[in-house]
C-alpha positions as CSV (number, residue, x, y, z in Angstrom):
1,X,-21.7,48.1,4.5
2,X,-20.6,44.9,5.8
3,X,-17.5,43.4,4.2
4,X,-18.0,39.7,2.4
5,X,-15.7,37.3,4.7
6,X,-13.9,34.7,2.2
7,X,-14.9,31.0,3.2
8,X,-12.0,29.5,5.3
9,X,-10.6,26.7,3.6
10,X,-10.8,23.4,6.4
11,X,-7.6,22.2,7.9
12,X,-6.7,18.6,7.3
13,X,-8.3,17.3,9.8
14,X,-11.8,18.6,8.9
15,X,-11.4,17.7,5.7
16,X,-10.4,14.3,6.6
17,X,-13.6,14.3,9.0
18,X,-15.4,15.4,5.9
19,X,-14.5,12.5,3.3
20,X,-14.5,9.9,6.2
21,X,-18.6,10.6,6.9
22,X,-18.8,10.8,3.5
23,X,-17.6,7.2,3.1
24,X,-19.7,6.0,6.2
25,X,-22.7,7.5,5.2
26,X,-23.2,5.4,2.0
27,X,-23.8,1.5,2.2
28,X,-21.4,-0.3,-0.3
29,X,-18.3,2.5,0.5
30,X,-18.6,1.6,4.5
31,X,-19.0,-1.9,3.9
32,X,-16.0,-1.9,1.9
33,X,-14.0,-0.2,4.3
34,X,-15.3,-2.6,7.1
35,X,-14.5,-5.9,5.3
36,X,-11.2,-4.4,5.0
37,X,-10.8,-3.0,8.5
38,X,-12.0,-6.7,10.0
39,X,-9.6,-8.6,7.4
40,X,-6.2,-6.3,8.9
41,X,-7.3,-7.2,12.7
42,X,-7.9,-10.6,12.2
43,X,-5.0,-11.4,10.1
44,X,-2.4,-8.9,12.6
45,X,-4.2,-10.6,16.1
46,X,-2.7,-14.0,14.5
47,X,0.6,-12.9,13.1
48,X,0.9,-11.2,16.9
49,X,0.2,-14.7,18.4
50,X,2.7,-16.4,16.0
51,X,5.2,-14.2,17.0
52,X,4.3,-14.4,20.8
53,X,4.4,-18.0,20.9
54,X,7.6,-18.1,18.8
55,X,9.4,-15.9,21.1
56,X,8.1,-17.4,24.0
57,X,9.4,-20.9,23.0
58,X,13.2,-19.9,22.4
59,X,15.9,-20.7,24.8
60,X,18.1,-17.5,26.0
61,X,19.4,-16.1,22.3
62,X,21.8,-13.7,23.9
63,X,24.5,-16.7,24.7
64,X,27.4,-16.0,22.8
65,X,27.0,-19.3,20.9
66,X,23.6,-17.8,19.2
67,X,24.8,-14.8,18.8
68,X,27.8,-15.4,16.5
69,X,25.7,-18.3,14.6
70,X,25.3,-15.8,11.8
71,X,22.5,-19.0,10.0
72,X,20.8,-18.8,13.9
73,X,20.6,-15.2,13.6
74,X,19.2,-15.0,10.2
75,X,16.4,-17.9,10.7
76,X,15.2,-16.1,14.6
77,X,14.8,-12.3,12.2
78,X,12.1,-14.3,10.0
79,X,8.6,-14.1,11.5
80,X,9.8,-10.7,13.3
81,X,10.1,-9.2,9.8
82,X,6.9,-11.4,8.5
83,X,5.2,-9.5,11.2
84,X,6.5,-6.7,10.6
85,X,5.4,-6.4,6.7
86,X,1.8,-8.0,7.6
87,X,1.8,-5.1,10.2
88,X,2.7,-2.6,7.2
89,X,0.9,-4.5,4.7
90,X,-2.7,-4.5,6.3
91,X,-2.5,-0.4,7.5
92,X,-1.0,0.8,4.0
93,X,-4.1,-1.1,2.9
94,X,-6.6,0.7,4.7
95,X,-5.0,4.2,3.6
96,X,-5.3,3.1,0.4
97,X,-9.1,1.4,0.9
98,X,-9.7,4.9,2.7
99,X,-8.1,7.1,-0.2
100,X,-9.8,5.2,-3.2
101,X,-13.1,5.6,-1.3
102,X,-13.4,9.1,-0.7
103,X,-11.9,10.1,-3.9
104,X,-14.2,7.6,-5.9
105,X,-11.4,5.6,-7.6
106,X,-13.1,2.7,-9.1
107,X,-9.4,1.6,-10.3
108,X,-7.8,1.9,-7.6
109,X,-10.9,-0.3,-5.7
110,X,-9.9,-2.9,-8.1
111,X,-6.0,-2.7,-7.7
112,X,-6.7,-3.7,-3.9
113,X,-8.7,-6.5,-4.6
114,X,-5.5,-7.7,-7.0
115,X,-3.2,-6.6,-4.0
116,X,-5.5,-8.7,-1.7
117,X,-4.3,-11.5,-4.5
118,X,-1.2,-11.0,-3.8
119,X,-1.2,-10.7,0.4
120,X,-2.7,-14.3,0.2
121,X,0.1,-15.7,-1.8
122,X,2.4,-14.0,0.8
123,X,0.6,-15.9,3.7
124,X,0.6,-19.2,2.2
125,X,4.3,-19.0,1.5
126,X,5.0,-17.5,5.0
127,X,3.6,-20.8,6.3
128,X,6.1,-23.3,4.7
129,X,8.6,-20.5,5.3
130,X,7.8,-20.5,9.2
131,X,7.8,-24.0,9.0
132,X,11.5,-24.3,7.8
133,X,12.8,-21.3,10.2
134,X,11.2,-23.2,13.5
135,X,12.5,-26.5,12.1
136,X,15.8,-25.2,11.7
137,X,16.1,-23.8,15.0
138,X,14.7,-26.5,16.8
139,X,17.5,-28.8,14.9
140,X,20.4,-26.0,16.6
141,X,18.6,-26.7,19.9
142,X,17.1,-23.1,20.1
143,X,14.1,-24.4,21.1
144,X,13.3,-24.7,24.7
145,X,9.6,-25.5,24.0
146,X,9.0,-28.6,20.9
147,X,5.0,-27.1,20.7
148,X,5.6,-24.1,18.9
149,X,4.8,-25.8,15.0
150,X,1.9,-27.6,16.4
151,X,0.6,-24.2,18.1
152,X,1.0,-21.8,15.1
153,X,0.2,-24.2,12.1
154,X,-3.6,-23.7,12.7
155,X,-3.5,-20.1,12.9
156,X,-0.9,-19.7,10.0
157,X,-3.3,-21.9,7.5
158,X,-6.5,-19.3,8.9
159,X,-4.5,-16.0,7.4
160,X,-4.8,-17.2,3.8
161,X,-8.4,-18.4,4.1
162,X,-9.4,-15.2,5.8
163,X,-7.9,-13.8,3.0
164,X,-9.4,-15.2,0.6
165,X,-12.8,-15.3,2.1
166,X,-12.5,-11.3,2.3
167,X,-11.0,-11.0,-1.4
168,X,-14.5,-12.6,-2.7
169,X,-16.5,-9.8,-0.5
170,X,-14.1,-6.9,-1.7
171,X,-14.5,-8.1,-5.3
172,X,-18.3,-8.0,-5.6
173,X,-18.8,-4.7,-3.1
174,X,-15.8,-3.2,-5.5
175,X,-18.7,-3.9,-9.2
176,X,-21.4,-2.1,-7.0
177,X,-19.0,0.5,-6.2
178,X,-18.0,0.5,-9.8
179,X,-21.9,1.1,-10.7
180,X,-22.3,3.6,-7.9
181,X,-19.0,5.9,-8.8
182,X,-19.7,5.7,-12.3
183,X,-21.5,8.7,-12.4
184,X,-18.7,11.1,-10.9
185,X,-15.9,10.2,-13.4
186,X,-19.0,11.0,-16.2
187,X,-19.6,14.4,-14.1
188,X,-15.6,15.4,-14.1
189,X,-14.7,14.6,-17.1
190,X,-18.3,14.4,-19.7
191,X,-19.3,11.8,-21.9
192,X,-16.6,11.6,-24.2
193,X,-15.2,8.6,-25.0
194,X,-11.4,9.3,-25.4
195,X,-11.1,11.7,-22.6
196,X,-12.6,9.1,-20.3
197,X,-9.9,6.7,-21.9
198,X,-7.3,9.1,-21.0
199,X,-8.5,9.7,-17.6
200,X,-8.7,5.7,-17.1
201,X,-5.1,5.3,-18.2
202,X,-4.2,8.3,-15.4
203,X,-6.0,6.6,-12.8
204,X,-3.9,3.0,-13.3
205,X,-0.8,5.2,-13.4
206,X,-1.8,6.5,-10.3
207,X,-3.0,3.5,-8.9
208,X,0.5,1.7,-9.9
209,X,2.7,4.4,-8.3
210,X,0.8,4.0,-5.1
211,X,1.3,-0.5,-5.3
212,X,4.8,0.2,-6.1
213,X,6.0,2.0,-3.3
214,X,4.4,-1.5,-0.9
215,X,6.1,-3.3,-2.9
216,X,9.5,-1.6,-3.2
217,X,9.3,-1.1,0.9
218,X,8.8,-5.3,1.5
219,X,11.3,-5.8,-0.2
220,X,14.0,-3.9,1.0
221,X,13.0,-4.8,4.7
222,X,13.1,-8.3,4.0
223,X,16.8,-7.5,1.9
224,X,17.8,-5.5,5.2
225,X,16.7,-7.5,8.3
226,X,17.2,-11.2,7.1
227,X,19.8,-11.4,4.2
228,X,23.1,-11.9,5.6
229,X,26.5,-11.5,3.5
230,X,25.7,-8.0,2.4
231,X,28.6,-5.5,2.6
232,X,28.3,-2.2,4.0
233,X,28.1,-0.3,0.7
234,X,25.5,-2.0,-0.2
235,X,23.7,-1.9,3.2
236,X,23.8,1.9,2.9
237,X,22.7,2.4,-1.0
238,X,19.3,0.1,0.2
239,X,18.7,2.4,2.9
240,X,18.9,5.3,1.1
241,X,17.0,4.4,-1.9
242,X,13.8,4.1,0.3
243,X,13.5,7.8,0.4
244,X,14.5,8.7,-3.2
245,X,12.1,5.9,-4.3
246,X,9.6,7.8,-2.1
247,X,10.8,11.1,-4.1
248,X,10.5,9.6,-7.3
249,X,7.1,8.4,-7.1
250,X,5.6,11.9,-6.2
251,X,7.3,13.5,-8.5
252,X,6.2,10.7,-11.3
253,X,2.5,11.8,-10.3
254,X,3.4,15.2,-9.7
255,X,4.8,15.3,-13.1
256,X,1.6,13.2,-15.1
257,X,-0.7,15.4,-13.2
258,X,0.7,19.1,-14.7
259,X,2.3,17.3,-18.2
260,X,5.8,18.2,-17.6
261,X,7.0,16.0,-20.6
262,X,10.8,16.7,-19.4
263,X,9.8,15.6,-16.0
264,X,8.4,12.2,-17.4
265,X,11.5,11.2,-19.5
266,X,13.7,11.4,-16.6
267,X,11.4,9.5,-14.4
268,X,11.2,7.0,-17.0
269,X,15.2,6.5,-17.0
270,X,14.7,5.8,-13.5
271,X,12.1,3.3,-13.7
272,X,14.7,1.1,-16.1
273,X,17.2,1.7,-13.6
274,X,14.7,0.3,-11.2
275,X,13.8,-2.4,-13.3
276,X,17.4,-3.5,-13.7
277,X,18.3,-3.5,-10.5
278,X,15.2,-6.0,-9.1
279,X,16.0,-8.2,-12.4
280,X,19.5,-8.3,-11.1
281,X,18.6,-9.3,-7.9
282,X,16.1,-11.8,-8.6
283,X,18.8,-13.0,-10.5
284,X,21.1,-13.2,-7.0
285,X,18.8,-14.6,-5.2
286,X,19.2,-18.0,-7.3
287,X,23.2,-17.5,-8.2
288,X,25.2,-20.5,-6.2
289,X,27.3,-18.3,-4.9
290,X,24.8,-16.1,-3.1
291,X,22.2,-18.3,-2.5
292,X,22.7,-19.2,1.4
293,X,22.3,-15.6,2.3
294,X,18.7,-15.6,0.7
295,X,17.6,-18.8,2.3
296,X,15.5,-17.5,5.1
297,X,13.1,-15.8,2.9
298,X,13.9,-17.2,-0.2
299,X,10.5,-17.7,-1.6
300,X,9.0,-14.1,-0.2
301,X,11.8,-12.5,-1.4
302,X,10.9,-14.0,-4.9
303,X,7.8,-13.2,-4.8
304,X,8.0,-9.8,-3.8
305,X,10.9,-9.3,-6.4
306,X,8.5,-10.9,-9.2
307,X,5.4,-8.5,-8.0
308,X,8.2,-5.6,-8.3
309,X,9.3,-6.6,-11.8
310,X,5.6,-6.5,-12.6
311,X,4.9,-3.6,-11.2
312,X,7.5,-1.7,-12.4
313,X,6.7,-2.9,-16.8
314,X,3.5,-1.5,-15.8
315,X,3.9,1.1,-14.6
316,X,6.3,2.2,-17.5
317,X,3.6,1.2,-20.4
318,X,1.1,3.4,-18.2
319,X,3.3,6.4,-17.5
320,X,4.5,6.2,-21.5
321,X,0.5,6.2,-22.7
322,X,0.1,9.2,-20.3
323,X,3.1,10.8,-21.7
324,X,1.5,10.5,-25.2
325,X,-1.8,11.8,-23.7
326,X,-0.2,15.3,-22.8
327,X,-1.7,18.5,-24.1
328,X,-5.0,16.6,-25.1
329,X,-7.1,18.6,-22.3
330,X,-7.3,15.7,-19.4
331,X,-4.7,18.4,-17.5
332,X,-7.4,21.0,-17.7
333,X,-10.0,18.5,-17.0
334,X,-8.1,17.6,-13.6
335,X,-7.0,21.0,-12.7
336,X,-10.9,21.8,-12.2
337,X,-12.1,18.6,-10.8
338,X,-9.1,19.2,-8.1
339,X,-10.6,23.0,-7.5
340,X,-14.4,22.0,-7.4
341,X,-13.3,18.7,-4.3
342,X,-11.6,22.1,-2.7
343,X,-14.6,24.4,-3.3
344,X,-16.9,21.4,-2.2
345,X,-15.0,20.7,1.0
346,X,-14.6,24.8,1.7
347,X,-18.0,25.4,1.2
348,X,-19.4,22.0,3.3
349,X,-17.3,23.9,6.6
350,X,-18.2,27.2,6.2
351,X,-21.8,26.6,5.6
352,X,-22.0,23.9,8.9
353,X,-19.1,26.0,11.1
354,X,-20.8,29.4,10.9
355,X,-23.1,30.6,13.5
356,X,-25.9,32.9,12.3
357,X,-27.4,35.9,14.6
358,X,-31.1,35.6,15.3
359,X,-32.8,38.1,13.2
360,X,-34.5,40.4,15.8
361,X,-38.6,39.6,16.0
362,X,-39.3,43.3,15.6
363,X,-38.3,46.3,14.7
364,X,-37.0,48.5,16.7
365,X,-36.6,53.1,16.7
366,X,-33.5,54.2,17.7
């Protein structure tokens, strides 16, 4: 008697194969992801030019006249680290288009249109930013070229309405996606009314943990490329909070997801801590006696701080109501949704991957 071979369960890359056909195959999901998709290379291609053509236009920055010009320095680090968080910006926003879509998260859909909100108010500030930074250097004579403003301008003011054209396509794709995923959150978790409230609540929690860590990140690059005046200490405490943020934020989901109440209370604690610490520096930002070493991204930096703040009330009220939610059967409720996506995917590859014999056409006497 033959033995019953267990299914092999696919590796990551099959199942990431998996849930990206999945996402292609249906109309509204692919054209969701494609808006998306066109929105980060238009918007990158332009912040690439900027940054070409503001390079290209600077005199030789490695005199030691520039270099020591600590307000020189500060100003030329600008559109690098614009770049650099439009760069981060638009692909954390297709992982997160790409991970709402194949796990059907209607909130999370949402939360990227409001993040898409928020990218456009970055762009329009960048521009009078940008603006300030090239006038500035061209005042120190850093400019060898005097066309750079006149050559950016147009494609700075395109980013925001880009933007904003593609935030009016995600939003009505995002209510027939609503319409279309509606049915799987009813097949998970059933038809009643609370649990479905619980569920919604764990979703936004979710949804917030993965905002907050954009957030957290622009900020501290902008904090640790442009600010100047900072002291080693606290150089070194910014650094290393972008990994124990990184920590706390899987272990805040890892926690809501199995009900460790213990676990919750202590991530709490650190979400005031968080809290404080933004409020305290949104509060810097604006004290006369710091204020210089914000200039160059005075306004982003607010911004970004603000969003933080934000984020971060939140996220608390969320992760409290989840808290109060334990031991009301959502855990059980996600526990088997999580086993019956790992069944689905398991039994998708083995059923596609495994080669069948040909039955013989006749029998046959040994």
């Amino acid at each position: 008697m033959m033995e019953s071979q267990q299914p092999v369960k696919p590796g990551l890359m099959r199942r990431f194969l998996l849930a990206t056909s999945e996402i292609f195959s249906k109309k509204w999901p692919r054209l969701f992801f494609l808006a998306v998709t066109f929105q980060s290379a238009i918007c990158i291609a332009f912040e690439a030019y900027t940054f070409g053509r503001f390079q290209g236009g600077l005199a030789d920055m490695n005199q030691p006249n520039w270099i020591s010009n600590l307000a020189v320095q500060a100003e030329l680090k600008t559109i690098p680290t614009f770049l650099c968080l439009f760069l981060l910006g638009f692909l954390y926003e297709l992982v997160l288009v790409w991970d709402a879509l194949q796990a059907k998260n209607t909130i999370q859909i949402i939360g990227l249109c409001i993040a898409n909100v928020a990218l456009l108010i970055y762009t329009a500030i960048q521009i009078e930013q940008i603006r300030e930074a090239i006038g500035n250097l061209s005042g120190a004579g850093a400019f060898t070229d005097g066309g750079v403003w006149r050559d950016v301008r147009p494609v700075l003011i395109c980013v925001p309405c880009i933007l904003a054209a593609i935030t009016i396509a995600m939003s009505l794709i995002a209510w027939r996606l609503y319409q279309e995923f509606a049915w799987d959150i009813l097949k998970y978790i059933g038809a009643d009314y609370r649990m479905k409230k619980r569920f919604l609540y764990y979703q936004v929690y979710i949804a917030l943990l993965k905002f907050d860590f954009f957030f957290f990140i622009g900020f501290t690059v902008q904090f640790l490329v442009v600010v100047t005046g900072k002291s080693d200490i606290e150089i070194g405490l910014t650094a290393a909070a972008i990994p124990v943020t990184i920590g706390i934020l899987f272990f805040a989901a890892y926690f809501t997801r199995h009900e460790i109440k213990l676990g919750m209370i202590s991530i709490m604690v650190l979400y005031l801590g968080g809290l404080s610490y933004f409020i305290f520096k949104l509060a810097r930002i604006y004290d006369p006696y710091h204020a210089q070493d914000y200039m160059p991204v005075r306004k982003s930096l607010t911004a970004f701080t603000v969003l933080t703040i934000l984020l971060i009330i939140l996220t608390i009220i969320n992760g409290l109501i989840c808290m109060f939610n334990f031991g009301k059967g959502l855990k059980q409720h996600l526990q088997t949704s999580h086993r019956q996506d790992a069944d689905k995917d398991t039994v998708s590859y083995s059923l596609n991957d495994v080669k069948q014999t040909p039955l013989p056409s006749r029998m046959t006497i040994d």
